[in-house]
C-alpha positions as CSV (number, residue, x, y, z in Angstrom):
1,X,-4.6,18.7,16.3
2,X,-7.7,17.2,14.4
3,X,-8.4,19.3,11.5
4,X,-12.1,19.9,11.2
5,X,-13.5,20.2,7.3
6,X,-15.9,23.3,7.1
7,X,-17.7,21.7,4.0
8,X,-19.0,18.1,4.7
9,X,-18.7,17.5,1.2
10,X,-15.2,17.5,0.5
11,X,-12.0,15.9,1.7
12,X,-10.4,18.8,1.4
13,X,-10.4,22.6,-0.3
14,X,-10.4,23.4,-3.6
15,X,-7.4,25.4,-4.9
16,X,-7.9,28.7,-5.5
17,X,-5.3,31.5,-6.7
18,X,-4.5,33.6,-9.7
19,X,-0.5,32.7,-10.8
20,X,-1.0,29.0,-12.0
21,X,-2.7,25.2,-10.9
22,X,-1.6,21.7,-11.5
23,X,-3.2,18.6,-10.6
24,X,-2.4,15.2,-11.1
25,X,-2.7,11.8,-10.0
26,X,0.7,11.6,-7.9
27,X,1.9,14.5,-5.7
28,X,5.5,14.6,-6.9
29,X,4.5,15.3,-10.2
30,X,2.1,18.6,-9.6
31,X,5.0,19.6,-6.9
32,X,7.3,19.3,-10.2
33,X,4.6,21.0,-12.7
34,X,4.1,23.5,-10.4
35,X,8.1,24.1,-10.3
36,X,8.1,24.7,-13.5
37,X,5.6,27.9,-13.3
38,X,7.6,29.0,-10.5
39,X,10.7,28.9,-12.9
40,X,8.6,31.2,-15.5
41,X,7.5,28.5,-17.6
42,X,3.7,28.0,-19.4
43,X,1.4,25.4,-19.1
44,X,2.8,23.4,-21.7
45,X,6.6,23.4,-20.3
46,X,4.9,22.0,-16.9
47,X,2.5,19.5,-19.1
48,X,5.9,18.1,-20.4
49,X,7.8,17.8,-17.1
50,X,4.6,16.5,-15.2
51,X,4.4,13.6,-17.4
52,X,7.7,12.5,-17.5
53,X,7.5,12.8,-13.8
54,X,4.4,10.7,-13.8
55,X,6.3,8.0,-15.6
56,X,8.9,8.1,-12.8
57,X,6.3,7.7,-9.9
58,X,3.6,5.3,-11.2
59,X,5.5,3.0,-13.5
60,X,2.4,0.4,-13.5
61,X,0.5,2.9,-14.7
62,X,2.3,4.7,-17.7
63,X,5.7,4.6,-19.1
64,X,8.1,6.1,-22.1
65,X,7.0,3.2,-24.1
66,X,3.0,4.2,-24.1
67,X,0.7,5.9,-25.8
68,X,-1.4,9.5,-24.9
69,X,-4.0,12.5,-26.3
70,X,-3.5,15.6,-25.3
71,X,-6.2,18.5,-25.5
72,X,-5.2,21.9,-25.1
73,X,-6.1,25.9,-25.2
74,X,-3.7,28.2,-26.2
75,X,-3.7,31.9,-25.4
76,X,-1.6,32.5,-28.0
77,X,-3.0,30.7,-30.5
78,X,-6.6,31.6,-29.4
79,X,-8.1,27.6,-30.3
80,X,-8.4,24.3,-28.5
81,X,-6.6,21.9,-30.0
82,X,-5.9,17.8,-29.9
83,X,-2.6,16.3,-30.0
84,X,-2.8,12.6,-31.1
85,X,0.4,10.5,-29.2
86,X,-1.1,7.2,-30.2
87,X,1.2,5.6,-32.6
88,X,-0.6,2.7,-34.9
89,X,-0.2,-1.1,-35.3
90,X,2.8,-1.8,-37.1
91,X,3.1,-2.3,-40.8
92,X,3.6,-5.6,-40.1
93,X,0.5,-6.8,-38.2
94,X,-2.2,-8.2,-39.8
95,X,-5.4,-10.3,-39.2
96,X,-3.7,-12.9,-40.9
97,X,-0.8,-13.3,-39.1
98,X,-2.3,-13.7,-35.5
99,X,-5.1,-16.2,-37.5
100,X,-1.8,-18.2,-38.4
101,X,-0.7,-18.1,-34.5
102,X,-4.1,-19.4,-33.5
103,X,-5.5,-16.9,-32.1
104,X,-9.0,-15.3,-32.3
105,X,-7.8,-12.0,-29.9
106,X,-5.3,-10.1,-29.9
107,X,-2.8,-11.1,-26.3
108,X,-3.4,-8.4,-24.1
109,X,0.6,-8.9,-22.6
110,X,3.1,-9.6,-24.0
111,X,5.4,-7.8,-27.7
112,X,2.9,-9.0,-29.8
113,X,0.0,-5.9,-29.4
114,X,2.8,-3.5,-29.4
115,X,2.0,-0.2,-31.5
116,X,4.6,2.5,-32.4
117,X,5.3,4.2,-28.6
118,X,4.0,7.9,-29.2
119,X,4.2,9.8,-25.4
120,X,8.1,11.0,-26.5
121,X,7.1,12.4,-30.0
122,X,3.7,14.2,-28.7
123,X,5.6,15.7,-25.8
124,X,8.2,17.0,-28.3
125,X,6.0,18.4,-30.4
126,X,4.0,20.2,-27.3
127,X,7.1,21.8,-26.3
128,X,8.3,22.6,-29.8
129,X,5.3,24.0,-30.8
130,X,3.7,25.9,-27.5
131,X,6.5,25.9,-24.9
132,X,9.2,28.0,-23.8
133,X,11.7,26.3,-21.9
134,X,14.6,24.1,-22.8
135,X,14.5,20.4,-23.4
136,X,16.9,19.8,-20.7
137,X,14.8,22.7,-18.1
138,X,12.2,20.0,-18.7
139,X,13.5,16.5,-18.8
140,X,15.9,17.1,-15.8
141,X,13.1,16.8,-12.6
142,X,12.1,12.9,-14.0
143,X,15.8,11.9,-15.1
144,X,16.8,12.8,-11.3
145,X,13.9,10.5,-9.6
146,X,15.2,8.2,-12.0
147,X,18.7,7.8,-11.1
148,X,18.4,8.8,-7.8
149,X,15.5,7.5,-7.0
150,X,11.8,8.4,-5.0
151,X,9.0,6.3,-2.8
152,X,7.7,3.4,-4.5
153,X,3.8,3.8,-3.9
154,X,2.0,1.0,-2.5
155,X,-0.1,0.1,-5.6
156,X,2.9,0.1,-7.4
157,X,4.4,-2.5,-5.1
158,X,0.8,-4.6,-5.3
159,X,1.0,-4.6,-8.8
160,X,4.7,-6.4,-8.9
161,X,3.9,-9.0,-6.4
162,X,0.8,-9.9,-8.9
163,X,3.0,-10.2,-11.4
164,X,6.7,-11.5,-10.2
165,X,6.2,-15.0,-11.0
166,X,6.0,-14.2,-14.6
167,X,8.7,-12.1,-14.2
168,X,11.1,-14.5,-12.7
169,X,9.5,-17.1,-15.6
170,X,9.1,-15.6,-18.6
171,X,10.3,-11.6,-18.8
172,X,13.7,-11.7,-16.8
173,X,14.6,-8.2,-18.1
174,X,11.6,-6.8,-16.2
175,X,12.6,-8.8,-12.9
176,X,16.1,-7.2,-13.5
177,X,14.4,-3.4,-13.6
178,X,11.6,-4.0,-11.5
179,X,12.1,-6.9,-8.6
180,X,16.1,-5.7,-7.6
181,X,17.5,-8.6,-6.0
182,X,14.7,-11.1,-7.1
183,X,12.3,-9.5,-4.3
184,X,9.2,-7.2,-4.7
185,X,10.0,-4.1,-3.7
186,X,8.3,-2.6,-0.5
187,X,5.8,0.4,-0.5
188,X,7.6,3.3,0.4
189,X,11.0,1.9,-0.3
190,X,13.3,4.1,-2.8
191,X,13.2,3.1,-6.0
192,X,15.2,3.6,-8.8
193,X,15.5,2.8,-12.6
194,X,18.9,3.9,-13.5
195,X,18.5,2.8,-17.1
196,X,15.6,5.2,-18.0
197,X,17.4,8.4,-16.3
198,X,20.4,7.4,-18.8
199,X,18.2,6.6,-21.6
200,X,16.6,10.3,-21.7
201,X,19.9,11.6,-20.7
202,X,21.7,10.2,-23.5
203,X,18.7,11.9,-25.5
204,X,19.6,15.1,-24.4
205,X,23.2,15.1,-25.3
206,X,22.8,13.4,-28.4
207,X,19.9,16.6,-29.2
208,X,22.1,19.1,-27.6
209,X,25.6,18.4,-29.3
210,X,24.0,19.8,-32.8
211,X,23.8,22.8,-31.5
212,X,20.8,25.2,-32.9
213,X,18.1,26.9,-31.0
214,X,15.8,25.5,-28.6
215,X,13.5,23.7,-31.4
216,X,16.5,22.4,-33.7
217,X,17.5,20.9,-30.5
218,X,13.7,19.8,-29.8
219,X,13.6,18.1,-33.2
220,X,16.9,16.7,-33.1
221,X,15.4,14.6,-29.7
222,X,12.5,13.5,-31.9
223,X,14.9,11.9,-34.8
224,X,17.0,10.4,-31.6
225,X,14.1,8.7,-30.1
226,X,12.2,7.5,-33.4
227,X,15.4,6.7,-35.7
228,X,18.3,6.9,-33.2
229,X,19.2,4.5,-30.4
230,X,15.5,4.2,-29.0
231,X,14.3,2.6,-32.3
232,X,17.2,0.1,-32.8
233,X,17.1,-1.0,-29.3
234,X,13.4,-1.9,-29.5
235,X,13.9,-2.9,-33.2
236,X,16.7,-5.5,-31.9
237,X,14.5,-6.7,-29.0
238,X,11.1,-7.0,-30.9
239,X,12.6,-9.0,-33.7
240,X,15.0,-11.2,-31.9
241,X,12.9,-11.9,-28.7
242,X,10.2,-14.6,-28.0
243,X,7.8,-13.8,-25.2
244,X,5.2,-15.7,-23.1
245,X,2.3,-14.1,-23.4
246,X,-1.6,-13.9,-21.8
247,X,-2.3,-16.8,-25.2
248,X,-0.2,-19.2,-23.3
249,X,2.3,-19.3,-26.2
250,X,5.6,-17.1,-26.8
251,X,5.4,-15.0,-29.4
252,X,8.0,-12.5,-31.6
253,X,7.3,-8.7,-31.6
254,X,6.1,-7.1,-35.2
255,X,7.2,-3.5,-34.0
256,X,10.0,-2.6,-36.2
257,X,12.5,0.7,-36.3
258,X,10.9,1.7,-39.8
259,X,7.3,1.6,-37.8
260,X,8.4,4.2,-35.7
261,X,10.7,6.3,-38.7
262,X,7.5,6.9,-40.3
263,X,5.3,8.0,-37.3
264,X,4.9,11.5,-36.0
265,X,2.4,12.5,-33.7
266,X,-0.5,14.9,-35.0
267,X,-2.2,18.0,-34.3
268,X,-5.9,18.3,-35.0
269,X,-9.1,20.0,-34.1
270,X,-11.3,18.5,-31.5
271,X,-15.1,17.0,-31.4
272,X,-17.7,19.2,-29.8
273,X,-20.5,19.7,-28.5
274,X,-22.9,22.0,-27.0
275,X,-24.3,21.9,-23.6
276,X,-26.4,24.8,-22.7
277,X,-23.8,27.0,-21.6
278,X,-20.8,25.2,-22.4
279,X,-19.0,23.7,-25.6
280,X,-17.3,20.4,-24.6
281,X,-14.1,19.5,-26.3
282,X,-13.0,15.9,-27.1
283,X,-10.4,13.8,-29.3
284,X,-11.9,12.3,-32.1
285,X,-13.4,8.6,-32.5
286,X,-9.6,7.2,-32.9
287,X,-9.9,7.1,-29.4
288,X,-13.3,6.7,-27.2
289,X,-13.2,10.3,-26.2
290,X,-17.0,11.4,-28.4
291,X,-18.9,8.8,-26.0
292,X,-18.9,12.0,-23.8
293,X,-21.0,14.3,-26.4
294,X,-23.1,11.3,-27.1
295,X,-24.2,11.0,-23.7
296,X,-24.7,14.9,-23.2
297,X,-26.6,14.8,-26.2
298,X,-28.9,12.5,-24.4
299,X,-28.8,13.8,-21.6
300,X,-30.0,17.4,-22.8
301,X,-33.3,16.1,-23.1
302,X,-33.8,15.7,-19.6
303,X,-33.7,18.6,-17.0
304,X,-31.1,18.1,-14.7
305,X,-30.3,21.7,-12.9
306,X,-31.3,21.0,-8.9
307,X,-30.7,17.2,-9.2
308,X,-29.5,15.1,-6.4
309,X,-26.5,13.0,-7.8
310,X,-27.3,10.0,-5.5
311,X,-30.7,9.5,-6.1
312,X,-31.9,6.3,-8.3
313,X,-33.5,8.8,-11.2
314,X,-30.6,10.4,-11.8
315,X,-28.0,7.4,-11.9
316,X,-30.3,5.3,-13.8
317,X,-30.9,7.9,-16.1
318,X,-27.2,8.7,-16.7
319,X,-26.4,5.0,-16.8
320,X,-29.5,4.2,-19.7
321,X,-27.9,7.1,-21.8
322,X,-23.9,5.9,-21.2
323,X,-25.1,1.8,-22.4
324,X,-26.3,4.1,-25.6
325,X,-23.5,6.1,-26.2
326,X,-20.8,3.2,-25.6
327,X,-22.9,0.6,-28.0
328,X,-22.6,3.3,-30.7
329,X,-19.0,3.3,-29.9
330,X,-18.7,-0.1,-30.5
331,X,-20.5,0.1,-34.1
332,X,-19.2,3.2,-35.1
333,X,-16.2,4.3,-33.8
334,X,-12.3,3.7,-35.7
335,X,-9.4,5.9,-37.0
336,X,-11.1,8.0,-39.2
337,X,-7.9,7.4,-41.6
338,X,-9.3,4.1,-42.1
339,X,-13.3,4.4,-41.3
340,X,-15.6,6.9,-42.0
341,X,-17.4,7.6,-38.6
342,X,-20.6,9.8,-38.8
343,X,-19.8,11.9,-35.9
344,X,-22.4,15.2,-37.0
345,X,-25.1,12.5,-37.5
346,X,-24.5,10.8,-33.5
347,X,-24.1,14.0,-32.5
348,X,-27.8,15.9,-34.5
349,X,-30.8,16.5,-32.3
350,X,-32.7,14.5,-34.5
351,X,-30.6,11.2,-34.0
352,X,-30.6,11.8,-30.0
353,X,-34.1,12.6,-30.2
354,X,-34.7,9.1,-31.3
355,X,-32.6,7.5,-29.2
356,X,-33.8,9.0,-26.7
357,X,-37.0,6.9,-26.5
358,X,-35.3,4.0,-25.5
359,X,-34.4,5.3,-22.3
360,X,-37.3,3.6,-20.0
361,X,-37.1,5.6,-16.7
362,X,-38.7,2.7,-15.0
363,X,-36.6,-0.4,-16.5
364,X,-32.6,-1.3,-17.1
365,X,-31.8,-2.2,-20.5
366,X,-29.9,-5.6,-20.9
367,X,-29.4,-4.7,-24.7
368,X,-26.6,-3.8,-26.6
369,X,-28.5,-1.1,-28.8
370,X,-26.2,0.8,-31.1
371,X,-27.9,3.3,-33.8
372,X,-28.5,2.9,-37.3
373,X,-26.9,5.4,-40.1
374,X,-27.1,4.3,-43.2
375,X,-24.1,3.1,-44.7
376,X,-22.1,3.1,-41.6
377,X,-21.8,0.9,-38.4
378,X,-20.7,-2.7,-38.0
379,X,-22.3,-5.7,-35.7
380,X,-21.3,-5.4,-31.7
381,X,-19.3,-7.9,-31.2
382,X,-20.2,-9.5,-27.5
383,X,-18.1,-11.7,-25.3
384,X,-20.0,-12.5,-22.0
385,X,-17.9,-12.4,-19.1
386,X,-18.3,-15.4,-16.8
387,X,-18.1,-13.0,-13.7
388,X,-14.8,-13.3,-12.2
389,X,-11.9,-10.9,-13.2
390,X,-8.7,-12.5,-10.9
391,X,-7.5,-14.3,-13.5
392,X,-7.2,-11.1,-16.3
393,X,-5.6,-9.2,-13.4
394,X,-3.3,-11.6,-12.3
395,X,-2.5,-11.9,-16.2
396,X,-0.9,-8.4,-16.2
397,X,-3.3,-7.8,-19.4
398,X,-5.8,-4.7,-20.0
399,X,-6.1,-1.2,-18.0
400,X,-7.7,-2.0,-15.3
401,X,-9.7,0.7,-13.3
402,X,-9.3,1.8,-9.6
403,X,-12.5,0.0,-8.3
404,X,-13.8,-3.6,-8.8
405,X,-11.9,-4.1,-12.2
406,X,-8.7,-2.2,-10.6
407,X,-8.2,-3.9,-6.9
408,X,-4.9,-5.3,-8.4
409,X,-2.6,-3.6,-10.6
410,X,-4.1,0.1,-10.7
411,X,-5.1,2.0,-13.8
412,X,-3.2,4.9,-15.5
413,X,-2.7,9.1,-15.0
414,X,-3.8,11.8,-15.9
415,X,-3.0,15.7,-15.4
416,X,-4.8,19.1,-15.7
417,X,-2.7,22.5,-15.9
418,X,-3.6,26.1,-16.1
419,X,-1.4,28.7,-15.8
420,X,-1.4,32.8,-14.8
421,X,-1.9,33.4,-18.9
422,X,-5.2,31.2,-19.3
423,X,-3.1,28.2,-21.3
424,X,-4.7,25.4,-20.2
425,X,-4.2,21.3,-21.2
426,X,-5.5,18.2,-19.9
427,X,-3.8,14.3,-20.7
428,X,-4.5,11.0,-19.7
429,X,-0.8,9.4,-20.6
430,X,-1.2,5.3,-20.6
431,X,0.6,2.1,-21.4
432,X,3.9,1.3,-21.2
433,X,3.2,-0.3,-17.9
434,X,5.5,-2.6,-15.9
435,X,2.9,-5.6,-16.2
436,X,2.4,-5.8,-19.9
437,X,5.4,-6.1,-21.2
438,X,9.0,-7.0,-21.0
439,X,11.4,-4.3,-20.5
440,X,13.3,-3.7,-23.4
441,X,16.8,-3.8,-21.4
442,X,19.0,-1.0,-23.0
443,X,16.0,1.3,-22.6
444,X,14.7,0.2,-18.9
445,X,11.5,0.2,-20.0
446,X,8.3,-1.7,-21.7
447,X,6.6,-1.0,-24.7
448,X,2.4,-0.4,-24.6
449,X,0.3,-3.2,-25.6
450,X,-2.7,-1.0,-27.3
451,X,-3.2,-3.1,-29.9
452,X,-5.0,-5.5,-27.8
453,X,-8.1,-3.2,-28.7
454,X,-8.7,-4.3,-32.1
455,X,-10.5,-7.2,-33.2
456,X,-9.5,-10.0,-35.6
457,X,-12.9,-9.9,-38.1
458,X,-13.1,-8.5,-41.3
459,X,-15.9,-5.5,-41.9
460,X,-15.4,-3.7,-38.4
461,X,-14.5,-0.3,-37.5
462,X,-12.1,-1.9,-35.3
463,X,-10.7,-4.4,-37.5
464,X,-6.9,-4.5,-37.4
465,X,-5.2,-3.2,-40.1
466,X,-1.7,-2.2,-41.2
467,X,-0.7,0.9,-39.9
468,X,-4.2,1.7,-37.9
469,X,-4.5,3.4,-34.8
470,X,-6.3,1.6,-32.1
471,X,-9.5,3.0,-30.6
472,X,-7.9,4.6,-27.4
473,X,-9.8,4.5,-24.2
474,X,-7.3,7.5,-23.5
475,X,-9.8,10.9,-23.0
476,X,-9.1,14.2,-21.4
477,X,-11.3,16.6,-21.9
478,X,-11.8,20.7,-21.9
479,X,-14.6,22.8,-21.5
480,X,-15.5,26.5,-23.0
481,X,-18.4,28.4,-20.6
482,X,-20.1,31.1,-22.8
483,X,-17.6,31.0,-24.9
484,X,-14.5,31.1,-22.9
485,X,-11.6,28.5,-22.3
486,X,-12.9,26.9,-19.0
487,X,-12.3,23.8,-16.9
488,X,-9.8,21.1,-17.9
489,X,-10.5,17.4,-16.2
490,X,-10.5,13.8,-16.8
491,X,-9.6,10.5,-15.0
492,X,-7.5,7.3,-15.5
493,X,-9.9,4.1,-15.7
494,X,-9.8,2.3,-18.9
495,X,-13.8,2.5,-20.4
496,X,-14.6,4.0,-17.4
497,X,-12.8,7.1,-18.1
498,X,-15.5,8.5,-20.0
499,X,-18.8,7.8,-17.7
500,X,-16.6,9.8,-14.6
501,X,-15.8,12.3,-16.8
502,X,-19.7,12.9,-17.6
503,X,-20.6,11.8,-14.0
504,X,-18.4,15.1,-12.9
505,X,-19.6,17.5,-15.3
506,X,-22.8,17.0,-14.5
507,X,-22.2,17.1,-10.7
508,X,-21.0,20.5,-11.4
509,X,-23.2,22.4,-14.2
510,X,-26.7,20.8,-12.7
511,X,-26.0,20.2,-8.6
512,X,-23.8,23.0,-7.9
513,X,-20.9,21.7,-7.1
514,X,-17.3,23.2,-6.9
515,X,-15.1,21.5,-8.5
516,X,-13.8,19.1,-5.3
517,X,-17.3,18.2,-4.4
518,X,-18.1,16.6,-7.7
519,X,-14.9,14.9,-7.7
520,X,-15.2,13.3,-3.9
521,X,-19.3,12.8,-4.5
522,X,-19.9,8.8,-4.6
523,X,-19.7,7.7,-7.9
524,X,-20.4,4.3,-10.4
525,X,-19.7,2.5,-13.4
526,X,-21.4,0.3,-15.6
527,X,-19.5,-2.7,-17.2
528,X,-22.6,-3.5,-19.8
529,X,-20.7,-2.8,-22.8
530,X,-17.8,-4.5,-24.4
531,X,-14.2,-4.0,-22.7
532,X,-12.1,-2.4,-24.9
533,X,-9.1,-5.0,-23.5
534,X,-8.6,-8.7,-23.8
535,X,-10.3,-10.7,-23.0
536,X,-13.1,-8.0,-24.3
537,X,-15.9,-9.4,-22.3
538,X,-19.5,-7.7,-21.2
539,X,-21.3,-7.8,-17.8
540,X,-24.9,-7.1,-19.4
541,X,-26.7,-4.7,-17.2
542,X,-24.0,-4.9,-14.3
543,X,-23.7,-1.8,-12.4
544,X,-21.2,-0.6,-9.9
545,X,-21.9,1.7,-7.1
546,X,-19.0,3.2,-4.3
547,X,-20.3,2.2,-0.7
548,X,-21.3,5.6,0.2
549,X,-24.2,5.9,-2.3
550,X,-27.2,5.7,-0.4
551,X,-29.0,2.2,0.3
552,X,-32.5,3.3,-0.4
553,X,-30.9,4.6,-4.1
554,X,-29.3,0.5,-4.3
555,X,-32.5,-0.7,-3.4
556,X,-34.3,1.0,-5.9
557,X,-31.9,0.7,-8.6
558,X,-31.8,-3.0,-8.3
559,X,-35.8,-3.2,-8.6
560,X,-35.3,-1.4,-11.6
561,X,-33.6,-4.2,-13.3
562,X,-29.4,-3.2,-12.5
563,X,-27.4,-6.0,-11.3
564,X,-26.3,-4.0,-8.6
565,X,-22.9,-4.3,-7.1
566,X,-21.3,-2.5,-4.0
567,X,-17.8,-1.2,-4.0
568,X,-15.7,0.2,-1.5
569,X,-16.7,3.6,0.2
570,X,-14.1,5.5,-2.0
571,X,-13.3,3.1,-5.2
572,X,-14.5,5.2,-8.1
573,X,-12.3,6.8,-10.6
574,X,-9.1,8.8,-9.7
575,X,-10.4,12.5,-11.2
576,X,-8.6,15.6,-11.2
577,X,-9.7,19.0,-12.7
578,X,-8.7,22.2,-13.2
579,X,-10.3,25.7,-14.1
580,X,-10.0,29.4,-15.5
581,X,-12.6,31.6,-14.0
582,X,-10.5,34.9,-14.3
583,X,-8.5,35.9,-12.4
584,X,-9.3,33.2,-10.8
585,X,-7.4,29.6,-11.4
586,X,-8.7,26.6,-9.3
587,X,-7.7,22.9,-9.1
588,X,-9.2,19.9,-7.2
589,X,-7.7,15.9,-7.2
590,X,-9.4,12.7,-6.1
591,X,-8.8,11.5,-2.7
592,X,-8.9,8.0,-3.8
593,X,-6.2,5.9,-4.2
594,X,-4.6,8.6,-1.6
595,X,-2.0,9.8,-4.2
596,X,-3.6,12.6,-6.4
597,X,-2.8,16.0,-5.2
598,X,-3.8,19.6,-6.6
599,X,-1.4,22.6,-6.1
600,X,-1.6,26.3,-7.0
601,X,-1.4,29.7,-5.3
């Protein structure tokens, strides 16, 4: 039977029901989020179990070892709050020590750009502090794909065949994990990884056998994973180990047991900003989560509300303000532990008023054109890239994204929950993926490589430092609507993250879309700025557009001045998003990449 859409606009419905959504990038997980509301738990118990599924199912996208923000609305608690799961460098790295290796970037593979793994901790403390199940209701869906296994995707297949020579070379604890047998693994075969199901297995018992209630044992899994067994295992292998690396040189680890003794992750307030209507809610500039507001900001000079989302006015128009917003994020942005970043100031009608004028409807800047606040800011540093990207994805190094960047190895996840009380959360967990590191072999799995985002120059606001948090391209975000908790949404995709995030938002506030349509509408990036991975190169004025978006809009968007590239028909981001429209709650996943999948009823 051929099943006919009733709206030519999406590939399929939006979820709509009152007891509880969940979307995410990979169908098992939402089917074991949405367990968890079936089983009477919130939001935050399913946030917890989704991602640990997610970890399971798309191992070359995330993994234990990584890094990830959190955003969340708590009916309880009656605020949207951040979570910060992105550890720092390590004590122990500084600008002089890779100087002394010879190197003028930091590897993007390998143990060197390791920071303190902070997914476990942040998890933890969203359970502790928001959840109601047990650890063991939680962990127990991922540690049984684990050991008993589940469908190896076919992007997660791709991205071990790109990679396999290195493993049987250089990183033969990986090849043990990840090529069983010395052979890539097929797409759709099962697939296990015995060693993770007993690593968080082991946590639980070692939690559990202290007895207490359900956040002694909570906390006890915290001191297990950052002091216990985890630590020393990665303490043993970081310190003893020399790895090949993307620098052509093998290399010791600087991540340490004490790095990860001293870490916990944070809670904090969130960026915002307001949009007509609606206050948009972001991470701070540790990560690159404010290029959002910046380009709303912009963008609120213009009047949007009727627009058609393919036409050559409105992409050029979003694209001028997103080169803006992301050269400020090069100048400005930096933990705020370390940098002072005048956030009120790039966010004032005054400063986007100014900035403003550079947009020229008629003309694509080739610039990088970052503000100026007094007393803040540092030069743009600007790598050209020489075109070709095969060799950085056959390296295993960065976050690549789904289209041109991602045709390789695949990107990372992301998740949007809202259950039948109105507690919603968004995350984009990252790193820890099969391709950039060794596995650690008592563990089963890699460490992130994060640190790859700073540079090695004195006077920037990325400038490595000691104990410094990397400036995340990690970024979910959430929405109030006249001044309720509203939408949840975001998408894996490295720098990209952040223009299909806007691109969405605006699909669905100005053109009236639901929230499927503005996720399956044809969509772009631009690759003008700085990447935030190695090798950190530019594509001045190059501009990305999915197949389906209309040839008269190419044609006019190359006289303009873009160097125009097509991409496959569907290649654009993997967005998901959820919403809280009582009693309504509704859900919508990207098509692309056919894995992401919305549930709810």
């Amino acid at each position: 039977m051929k099943l006919i859409n009733p709206n030519p606009f999406t590939t399929r419905p939006e979820i709509v029901g009152t007891f509880g959504v969940v979307t995410s990038t990979h169908w098992i997980a939402t089917a074991v989020g949405m367990g968890i509301l079936e089983r009477g738990g919130n939001a935050f118990d399913a946030a917890v179990a989704t991602a640990l599924t997610l970890q399971v199912c798309e191992p070359h996208l995330c993994g234990p070892g990584g890094d990830v923000p959190l955003i969340l609305n708590s009916v309880k608690k009656g605020k949207t709050e951040v979570i910060c799961g992105q550890g720092p460098i390590p004590g122990l790295a500084t600008i002089g020590h890779f100087k002394g290796l010879g190197l003028d970037l930091i590897p993007g593979t390998g143990v060197l750009p390791a920071c303190v793994p902070g997914t476990f901790d942040a998890y933890m403390l969203l359970l502790r502090d928001y959840g109601t199940m047990s650890l063991s209701e939680v962990l127990s869906p991922a540690i049984g794909y684990w050991l008993n296994g589940y469908p190896l995707v076919e992007r997660a297949s791709a991205t071990i065949a790109t990679v396999a020579d290195n493993f049987r070379d250089n990183w033969p604890t990986s090849a043990a994990v990840f090529m069983p047998g010395g052979k890539v693994p097929k797409p759709m075969e099962t697939f296990t990884n015995k060693a993770v199901g007993n690593t968080y297995a082991r946590i639980i018992k070692e939690a559990e056998s202290g007895g207490g209630n359900r956040e002694a044992i909570i906390e006890r899994a915290r001191k297990v994973w950052s002091q216990g067994f985890v630590a020393e295992a990665i303490d043993r292998f970081y310190t003893q180990q020399e790895i090949m690396d993307v620098s052509g040189q093998r290399n010791k680890g600087l991540l340490r047991g004490n790095d990860m003794a001293k870490w916990e992750a944070t809670i904090e307030a969130p960026v915002t900003y307001d949009y007509g209507r609606y206050t948009v809610c972001k991470a701070g500039p540790w990560s690159q989560a404010p290029v959002v507001l910046q380009q709303l900001a912009l963008l609120k000079g213009y009047n949007l509300d009727g627009a058609d989302p393919t036409s050559a006015d409105f992409i050029h128009t979003v694209v001028e303000a997103s080169k803006l917003a992301y050269a400020d994020r090069e100048s400005f942005y930096g933990d705020p532990k370390f940098v002072d970043v005048p956030m009120q100031t790039l966010l004032s009608d005054a400063y986007n008023n100014d900035r403003r004028k550079l947009i020229d409807p008629n003309k694509a800047s080739m610039e990088q054109r970052p503000g100026k606040v007094d007393g803040y800011g540092g030069v743009v540093k600007l790598r050209v890239a020489d075109g070709s990207r095969a060799a950085v994805a056959a390296s295993g190094a960065g976050e690549p994204t789904v289209g041109r960047m991602g045709q390789m190895s695949g990107d990372t996840v992301h998740f949007d929950i809202v259950d039948r009380e109105g507690n919603m959360i968004s995350s984009t967990p990252s790193g820890g993926w099969l391709h950039g590191s060794p596995v650690v072999p008592e563990l089963g799995f890699p460490i992130g490589t994060r640190g790859q985002m700073f540079w090695l120059e004195e006077g920037l606001p990325g400038s490595l430092a000691p104990g410094k948090r990397p400036r995340t391209t990690l970024t979910p975000t959430l929405a109030h609507r006249d001044g309720e908790p509203y939408m949840v949404w975001g998408s894996p995709g490295g720098d990209q993250q952040d223009q299909w995030i806007t691109q969405m938002f605006l699909r669905h506030v100005h053109c009236g879309m639901n929230l499927q349509e503005a996720i399956d509408a044809p969509a772009w990036h631009s690759e003008h700025f700085p990447s935030s991975f190695w090798p950190r190169t530019a594509r001045p004025g190059v501009l990305v557009l999915e197949g389906r978006v209309p040839e008269e809009t190419a044609k006019d968007l190359k006289k303009r001045g873009h160097k125009v590239e097509m991409n496959d028909d569907w290649s654009e981001g993997r967005l998901t998003a959820a919403s809280r429209q009582d009693p309504w709650r509704k859900a919508a996943a990207n098509p692309r990449g056919m894995q992401g999948y919305a549930a709810g009823r």
